[in-house]
NUSELUM-538209 format. One record per atom (N, C-alpha, C): chain; atom name; x, y, z; residue in one letter. Coordinates in steps of 0.1 Angstrom, whole numbers. Example, Ala and Ser with C-alpha at 12.3 -4.5 7.8 and 13.67 -1.06 7.14 Angstrom:
<recs>
+-------+------+-------+-------+-------+------+
| chain | name |  east | north |    up | resn |
+-------+------+-------+-------+-------+------+
|     A |    N |   132 |   -57 |    78 |    A |
|     A |   CA |   123 |   -45 |    78 |    A |
|     A |    C |   132 |   -33 |    78 |    A |
|     A |    N |   128 |   -22 |    71 |    S |
|     A |   CA |   137 |   -11 |    71 |    S |
|     A |    C |   129 |     0 |    79 |    S |
+-------+------+-------+-------+-------+------+
</recs>
This chain:
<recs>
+-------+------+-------+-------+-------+------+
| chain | name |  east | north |    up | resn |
+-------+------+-------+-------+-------+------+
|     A |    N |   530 |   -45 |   161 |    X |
|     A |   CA |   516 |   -49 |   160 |    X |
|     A |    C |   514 |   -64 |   162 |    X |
|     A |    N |   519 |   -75 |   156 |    X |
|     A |   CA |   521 |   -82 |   154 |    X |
|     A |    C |   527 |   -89 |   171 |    X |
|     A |    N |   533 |   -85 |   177 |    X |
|     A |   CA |   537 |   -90 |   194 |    X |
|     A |    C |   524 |   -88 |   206 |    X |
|     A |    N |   515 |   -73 |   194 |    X |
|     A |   CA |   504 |   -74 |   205 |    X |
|     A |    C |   493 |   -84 |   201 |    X |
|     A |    N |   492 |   -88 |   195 |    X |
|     A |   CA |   483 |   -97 |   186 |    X |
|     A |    C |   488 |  -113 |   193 |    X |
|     A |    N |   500 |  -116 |   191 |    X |
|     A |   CA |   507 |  -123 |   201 |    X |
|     A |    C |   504 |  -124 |   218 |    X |
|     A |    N |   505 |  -113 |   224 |    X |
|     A |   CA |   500 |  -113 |   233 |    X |
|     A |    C |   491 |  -114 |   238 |    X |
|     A |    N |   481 |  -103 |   230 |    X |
|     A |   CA |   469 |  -113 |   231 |    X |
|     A |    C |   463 |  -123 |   228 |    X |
|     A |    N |   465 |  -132 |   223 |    X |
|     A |   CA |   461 |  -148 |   220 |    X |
|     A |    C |   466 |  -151 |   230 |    X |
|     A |    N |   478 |  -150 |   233 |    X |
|     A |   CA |   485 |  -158 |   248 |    X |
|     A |    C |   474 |  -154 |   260 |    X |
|     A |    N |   470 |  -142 |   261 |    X |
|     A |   CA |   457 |  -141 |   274 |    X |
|     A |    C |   445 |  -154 |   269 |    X |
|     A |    N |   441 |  -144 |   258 |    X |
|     A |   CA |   428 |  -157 |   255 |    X |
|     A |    C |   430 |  -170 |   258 |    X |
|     A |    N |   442 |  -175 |   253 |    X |
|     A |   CA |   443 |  -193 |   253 |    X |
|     A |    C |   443 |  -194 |   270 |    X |
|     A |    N |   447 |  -186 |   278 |    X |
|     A |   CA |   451 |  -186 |   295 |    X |
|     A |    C |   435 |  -182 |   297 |    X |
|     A |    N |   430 |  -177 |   291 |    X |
|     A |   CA |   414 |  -173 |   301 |    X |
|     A |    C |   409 |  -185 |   298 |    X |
|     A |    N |   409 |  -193 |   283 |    X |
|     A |   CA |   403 |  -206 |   279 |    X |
|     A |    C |   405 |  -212 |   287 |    X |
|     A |    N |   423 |  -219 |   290 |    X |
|     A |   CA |   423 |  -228 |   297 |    X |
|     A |    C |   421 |  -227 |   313 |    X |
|     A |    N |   418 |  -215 |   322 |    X |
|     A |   CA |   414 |  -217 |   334 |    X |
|     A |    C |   400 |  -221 |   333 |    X |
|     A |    N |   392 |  -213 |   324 |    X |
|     A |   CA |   374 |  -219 |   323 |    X |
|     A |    C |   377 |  -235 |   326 |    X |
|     A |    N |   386 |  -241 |   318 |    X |
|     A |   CA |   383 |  -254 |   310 |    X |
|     A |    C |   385 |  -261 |   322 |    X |
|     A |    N |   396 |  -260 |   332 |    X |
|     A |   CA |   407 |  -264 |   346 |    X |
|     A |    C |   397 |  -260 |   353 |    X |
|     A |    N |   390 |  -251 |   353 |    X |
|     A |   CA |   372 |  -248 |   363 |    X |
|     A |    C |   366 |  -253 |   361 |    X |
|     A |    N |   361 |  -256 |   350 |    X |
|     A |   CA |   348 |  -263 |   351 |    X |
|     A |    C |   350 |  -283 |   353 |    X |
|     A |    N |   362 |  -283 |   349 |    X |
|     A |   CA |   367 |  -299 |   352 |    X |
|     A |    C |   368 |  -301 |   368 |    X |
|     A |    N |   374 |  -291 |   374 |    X |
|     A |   CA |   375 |  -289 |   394 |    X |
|     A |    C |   356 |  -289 |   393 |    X |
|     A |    N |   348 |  -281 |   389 |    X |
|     A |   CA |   333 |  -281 |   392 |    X |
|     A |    C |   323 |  -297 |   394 |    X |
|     A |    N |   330 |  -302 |   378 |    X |
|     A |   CA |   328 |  -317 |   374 |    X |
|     A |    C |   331 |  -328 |   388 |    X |
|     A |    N |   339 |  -323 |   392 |    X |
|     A |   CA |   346 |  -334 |   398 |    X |
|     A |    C |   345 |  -331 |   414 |    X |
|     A |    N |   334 |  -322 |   415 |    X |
|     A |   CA |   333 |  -314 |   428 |    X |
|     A |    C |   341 |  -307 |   443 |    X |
|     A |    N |   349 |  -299 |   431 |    X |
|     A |   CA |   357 |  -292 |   439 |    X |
|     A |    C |   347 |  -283 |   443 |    X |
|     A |    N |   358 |  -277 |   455 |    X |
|     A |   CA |   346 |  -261 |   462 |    X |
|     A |    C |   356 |  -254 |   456 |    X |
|     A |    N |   346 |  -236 |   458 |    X |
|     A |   CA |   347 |  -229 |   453 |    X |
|     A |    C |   363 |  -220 |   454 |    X |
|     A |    N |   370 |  -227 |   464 |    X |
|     A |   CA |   385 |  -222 |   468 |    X |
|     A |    C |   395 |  -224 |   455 |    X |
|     A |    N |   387 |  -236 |   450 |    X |
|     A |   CA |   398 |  -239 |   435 |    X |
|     A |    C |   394 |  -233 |   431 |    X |
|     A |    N |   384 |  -228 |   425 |    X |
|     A |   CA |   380 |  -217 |   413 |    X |
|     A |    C |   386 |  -205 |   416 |    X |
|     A |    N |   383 |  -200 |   427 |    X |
|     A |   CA |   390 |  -186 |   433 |    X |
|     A |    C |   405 |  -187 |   427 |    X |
|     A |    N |   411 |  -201 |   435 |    X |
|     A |   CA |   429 |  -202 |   431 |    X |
|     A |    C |   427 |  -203 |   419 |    X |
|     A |    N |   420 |  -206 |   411 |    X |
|     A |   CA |   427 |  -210 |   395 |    X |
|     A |    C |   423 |  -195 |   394 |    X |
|     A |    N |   410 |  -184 |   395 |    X |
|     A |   CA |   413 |  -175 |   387 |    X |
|     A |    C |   422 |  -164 |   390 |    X |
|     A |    N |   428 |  -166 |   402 |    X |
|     A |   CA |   441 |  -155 |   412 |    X |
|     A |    C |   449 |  -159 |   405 |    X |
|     A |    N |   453 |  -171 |   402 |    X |
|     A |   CA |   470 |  -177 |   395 |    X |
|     A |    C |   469 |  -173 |   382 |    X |
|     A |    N |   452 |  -173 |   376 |    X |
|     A |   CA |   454 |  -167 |   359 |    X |
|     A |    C |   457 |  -155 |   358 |    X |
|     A |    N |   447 |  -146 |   369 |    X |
|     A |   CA |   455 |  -133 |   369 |    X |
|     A |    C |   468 |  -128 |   372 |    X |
|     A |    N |   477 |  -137 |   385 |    X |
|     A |   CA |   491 |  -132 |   385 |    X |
|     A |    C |   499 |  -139 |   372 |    X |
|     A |    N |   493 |  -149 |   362 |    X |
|     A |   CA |   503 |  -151 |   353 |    X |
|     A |    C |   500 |  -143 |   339 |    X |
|     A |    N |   483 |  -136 |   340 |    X |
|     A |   CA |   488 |  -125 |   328 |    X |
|     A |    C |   494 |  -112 |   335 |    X |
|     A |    N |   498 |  -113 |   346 |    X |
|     A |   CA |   502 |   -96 |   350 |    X |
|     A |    C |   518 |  -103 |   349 |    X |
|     A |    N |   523 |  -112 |   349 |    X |
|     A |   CA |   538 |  -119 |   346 |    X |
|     A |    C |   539 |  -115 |   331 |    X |
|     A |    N |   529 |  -117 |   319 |    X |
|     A |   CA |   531 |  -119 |   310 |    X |
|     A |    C |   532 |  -105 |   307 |    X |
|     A |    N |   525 |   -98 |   308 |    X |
|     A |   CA |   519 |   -83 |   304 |    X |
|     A |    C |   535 |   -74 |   313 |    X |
|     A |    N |   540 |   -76 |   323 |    X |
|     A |   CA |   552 |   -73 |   329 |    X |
|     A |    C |   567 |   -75 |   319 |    X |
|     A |    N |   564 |   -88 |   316 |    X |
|     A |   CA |   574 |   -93 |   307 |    X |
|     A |    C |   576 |   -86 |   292 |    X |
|     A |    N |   566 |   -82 |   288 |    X |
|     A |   CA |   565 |   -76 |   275 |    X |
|     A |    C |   567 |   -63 |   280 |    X |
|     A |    N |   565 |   -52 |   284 |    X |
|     A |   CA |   566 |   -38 |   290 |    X |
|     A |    C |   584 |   -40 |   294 |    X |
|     A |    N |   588 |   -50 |   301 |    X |
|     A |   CA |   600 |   -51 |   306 |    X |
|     A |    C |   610 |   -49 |   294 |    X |
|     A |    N |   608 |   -60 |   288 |    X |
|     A |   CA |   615 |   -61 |   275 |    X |
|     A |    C |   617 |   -52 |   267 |    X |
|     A |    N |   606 |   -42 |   266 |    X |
|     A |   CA |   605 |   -33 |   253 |    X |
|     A |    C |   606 |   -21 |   258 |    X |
|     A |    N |   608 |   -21 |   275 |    X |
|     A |   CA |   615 |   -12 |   278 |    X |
|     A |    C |   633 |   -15 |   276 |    X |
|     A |    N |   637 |   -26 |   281 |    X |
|     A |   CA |   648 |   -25 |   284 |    X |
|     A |    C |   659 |   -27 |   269 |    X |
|     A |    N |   658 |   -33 |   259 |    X |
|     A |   CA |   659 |   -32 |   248 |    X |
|     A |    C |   662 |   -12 |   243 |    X |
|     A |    N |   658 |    -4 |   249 |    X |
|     A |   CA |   661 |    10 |   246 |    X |
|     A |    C |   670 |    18 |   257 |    X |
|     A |    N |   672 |     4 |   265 |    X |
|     A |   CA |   683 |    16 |   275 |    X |
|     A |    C |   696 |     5 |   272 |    X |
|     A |    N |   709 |    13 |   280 |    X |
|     A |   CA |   724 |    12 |   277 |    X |
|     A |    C |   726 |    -5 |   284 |    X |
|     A |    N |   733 |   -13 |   281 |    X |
|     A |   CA |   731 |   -25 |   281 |    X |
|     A |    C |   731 |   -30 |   295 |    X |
|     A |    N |   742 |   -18 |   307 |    X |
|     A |   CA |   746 |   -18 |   319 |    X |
|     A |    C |   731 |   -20 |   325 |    X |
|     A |    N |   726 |    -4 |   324 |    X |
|     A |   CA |   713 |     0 |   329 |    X |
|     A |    C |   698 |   -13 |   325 |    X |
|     A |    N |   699 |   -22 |   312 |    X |
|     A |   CA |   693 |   -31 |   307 |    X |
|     A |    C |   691 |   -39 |   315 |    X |
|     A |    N |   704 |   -46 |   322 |    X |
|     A |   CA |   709 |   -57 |   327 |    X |
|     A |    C |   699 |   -57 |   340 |    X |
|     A |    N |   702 |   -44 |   346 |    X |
|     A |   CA |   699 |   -42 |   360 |    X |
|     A |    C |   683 |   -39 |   362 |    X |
|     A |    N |   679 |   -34 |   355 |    X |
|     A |   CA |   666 |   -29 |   351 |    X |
|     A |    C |   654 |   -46 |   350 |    X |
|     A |    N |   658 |   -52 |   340 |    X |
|     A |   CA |   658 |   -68 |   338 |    X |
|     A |    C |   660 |   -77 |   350 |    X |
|     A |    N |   670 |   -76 |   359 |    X |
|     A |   CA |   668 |   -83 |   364 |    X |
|     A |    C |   655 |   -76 |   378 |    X |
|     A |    N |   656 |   -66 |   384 |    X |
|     A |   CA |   645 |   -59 |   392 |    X |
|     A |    C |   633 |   -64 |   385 |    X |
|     A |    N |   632 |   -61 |   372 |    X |
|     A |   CA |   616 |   -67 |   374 |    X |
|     A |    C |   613 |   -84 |   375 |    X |
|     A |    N |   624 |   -88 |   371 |    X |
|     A |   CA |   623 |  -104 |   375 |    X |
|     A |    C |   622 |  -108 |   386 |    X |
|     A |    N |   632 |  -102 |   394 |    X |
|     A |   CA |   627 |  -100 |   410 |    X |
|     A |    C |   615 |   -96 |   413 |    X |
|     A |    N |   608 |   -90 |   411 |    X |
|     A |   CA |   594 |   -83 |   414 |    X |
|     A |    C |   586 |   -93 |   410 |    X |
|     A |    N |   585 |   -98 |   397 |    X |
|     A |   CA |   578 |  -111 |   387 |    X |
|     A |    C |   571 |  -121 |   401 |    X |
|     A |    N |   590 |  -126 |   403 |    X |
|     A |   CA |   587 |  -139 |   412 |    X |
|     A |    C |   584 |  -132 |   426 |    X |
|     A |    N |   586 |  -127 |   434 |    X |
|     A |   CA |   578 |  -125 |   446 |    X |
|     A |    C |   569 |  -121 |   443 |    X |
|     A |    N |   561 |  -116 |   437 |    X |
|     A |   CA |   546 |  -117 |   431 |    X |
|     A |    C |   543 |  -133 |   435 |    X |
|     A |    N |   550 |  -139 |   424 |    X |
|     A |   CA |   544 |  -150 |   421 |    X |
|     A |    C |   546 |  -155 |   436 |    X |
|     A |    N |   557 |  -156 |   438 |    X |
|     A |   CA |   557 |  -166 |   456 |    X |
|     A |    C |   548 |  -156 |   464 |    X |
|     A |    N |   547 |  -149 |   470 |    X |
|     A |   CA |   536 |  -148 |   479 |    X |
|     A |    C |   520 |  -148 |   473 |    X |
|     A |    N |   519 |  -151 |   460 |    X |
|     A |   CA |   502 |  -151 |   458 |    X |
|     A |    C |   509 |  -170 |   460 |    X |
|     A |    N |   516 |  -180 |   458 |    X |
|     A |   CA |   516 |  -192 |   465 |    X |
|     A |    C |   519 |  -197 |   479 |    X |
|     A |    N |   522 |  -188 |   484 |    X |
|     A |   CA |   525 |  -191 |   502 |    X |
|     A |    C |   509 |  -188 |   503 |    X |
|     A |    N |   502 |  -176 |   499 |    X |
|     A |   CA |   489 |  -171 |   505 |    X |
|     A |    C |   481 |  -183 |   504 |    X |
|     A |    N |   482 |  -182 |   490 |    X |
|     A |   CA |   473 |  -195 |   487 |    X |
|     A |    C |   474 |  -209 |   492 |    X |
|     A |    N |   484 |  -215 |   499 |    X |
|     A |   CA |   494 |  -226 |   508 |    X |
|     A |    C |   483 |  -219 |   520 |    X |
|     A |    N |   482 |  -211 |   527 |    X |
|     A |   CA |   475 |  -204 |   542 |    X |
|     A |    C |   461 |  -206 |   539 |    X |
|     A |    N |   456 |  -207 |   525 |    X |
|     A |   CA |   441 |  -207 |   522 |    X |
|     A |    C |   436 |  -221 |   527 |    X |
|     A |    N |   448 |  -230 |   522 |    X |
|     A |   CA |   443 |  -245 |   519 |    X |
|     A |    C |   447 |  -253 |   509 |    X |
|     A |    N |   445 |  -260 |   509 |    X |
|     A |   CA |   451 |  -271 |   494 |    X |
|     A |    C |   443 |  -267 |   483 |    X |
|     A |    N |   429 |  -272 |   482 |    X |
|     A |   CA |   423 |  -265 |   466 |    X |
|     A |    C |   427 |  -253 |   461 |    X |
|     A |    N |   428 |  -244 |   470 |    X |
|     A |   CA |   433 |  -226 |   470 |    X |
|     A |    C |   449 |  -230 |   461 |    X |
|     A |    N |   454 |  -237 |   470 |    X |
|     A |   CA |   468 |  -237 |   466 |    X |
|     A |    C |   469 |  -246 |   450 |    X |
|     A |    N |   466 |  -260 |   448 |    X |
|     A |   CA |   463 |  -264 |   434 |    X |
|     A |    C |   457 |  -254 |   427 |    X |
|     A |    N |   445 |  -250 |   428 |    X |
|     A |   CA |   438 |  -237 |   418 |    X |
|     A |    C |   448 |  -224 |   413 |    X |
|     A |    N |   460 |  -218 |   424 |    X |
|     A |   CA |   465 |  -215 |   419 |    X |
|     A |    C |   475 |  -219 |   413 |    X |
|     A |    N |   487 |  -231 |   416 |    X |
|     A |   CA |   491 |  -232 |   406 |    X |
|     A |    C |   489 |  -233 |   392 |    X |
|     A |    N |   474 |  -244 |   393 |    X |
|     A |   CA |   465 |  -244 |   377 |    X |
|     A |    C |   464 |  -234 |   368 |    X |
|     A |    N |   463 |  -225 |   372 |    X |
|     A |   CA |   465 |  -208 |   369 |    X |
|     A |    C |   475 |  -206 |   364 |    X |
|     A |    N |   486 |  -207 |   375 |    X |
|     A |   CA |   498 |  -198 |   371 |    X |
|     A |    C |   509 |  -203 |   360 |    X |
|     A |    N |   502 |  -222 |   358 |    X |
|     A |   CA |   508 |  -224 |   346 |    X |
|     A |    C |   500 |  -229 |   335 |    X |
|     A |    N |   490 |  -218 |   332 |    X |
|     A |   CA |   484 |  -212 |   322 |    X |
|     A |    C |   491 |  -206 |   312 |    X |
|     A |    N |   501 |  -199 |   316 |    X |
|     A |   CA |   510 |  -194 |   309 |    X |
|     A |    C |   516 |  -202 |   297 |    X |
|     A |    N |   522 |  -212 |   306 |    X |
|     A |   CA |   530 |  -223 |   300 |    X |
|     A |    C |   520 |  -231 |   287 |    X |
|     A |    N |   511 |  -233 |   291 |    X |
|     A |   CA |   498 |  -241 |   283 |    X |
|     A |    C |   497 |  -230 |   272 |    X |
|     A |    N |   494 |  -220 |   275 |    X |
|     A |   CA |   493 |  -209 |   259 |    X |
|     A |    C |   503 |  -205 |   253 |    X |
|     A |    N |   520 |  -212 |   257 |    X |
|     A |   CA |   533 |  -207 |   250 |    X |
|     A |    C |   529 |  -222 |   236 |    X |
|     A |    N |   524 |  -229 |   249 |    X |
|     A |   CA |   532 |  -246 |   245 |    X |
|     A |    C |   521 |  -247 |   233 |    X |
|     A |    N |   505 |  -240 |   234 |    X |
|     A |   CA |   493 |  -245 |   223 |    X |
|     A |    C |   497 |  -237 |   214 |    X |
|     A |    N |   507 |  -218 |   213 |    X |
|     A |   CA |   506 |  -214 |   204 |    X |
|     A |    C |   522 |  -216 |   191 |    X |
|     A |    N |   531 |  -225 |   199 |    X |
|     A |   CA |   538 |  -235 |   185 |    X |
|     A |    C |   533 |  -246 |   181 |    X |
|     A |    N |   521 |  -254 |   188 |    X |
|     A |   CA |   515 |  -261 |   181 |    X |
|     A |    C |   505 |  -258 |   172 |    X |
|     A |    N |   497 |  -252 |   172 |    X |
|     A |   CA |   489 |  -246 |   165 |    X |
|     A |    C |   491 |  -234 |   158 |    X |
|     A |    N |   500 |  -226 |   155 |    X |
|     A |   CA |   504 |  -212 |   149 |    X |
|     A |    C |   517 |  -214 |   142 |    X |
|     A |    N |   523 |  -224 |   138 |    X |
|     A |   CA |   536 |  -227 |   131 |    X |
|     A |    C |   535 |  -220 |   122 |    X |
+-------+------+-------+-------+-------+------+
</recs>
């Protein structure tokens, strides 16, 4: 109970901070390709996160061999996710491409706010 509770604050603080990374690109008159990329990269970094928890709590109940192998396949899967929504976004343009990274290290920003604030 308590991991999903976890994981959800980690989405919320990631939906916060792409609003916040949008409306600062808006301020500062980005076009609408940043927004697009920031909300594609929020989305491939909660389908990383939401992958990552499902992976885990699968792989924790199988034999350590089958664990190993299983673990690393979806890590593989993870990051080519992640690399082609960044090459796409590289073909879009540069704001496309910044907006997504902004996104995708949304993640990082809701690990990093919830030991600061949740001690």
């Amino acid at each position: 109970m308590k991991k999903e509770i976890l994981k959800d604050r980690l989405i919320i603080t990631m939906i916060i901070y792409s609003f916040v990374i949008s409306i600062i690109g808006i301020i500062f008159n980005a076009d609408i390709s940043y927004v697009i990329g920031v909300c594609c990269g929020t989305l491939v970094a909660i389908y990383r996160l939401i992958s990552l928890n499902i992976s885990l709590n699968k792989a924790v109940h199988l034999p350590e061999d089958k664990a190993i192998n299983y673990s690393r396949g979806q890590y593989l899967i993870r990051y080519v996710i992640t690399g082609a929504t960044l090459i796409l976004a590289a073909l879009l343009g540069i704001s496309t491409l910044i907006g997504v990274f902004l996104g995708l290290i949304g993640i990082k920003v809701a690990v990093f706010s919830e030991l600061f604030y949740h001690k």
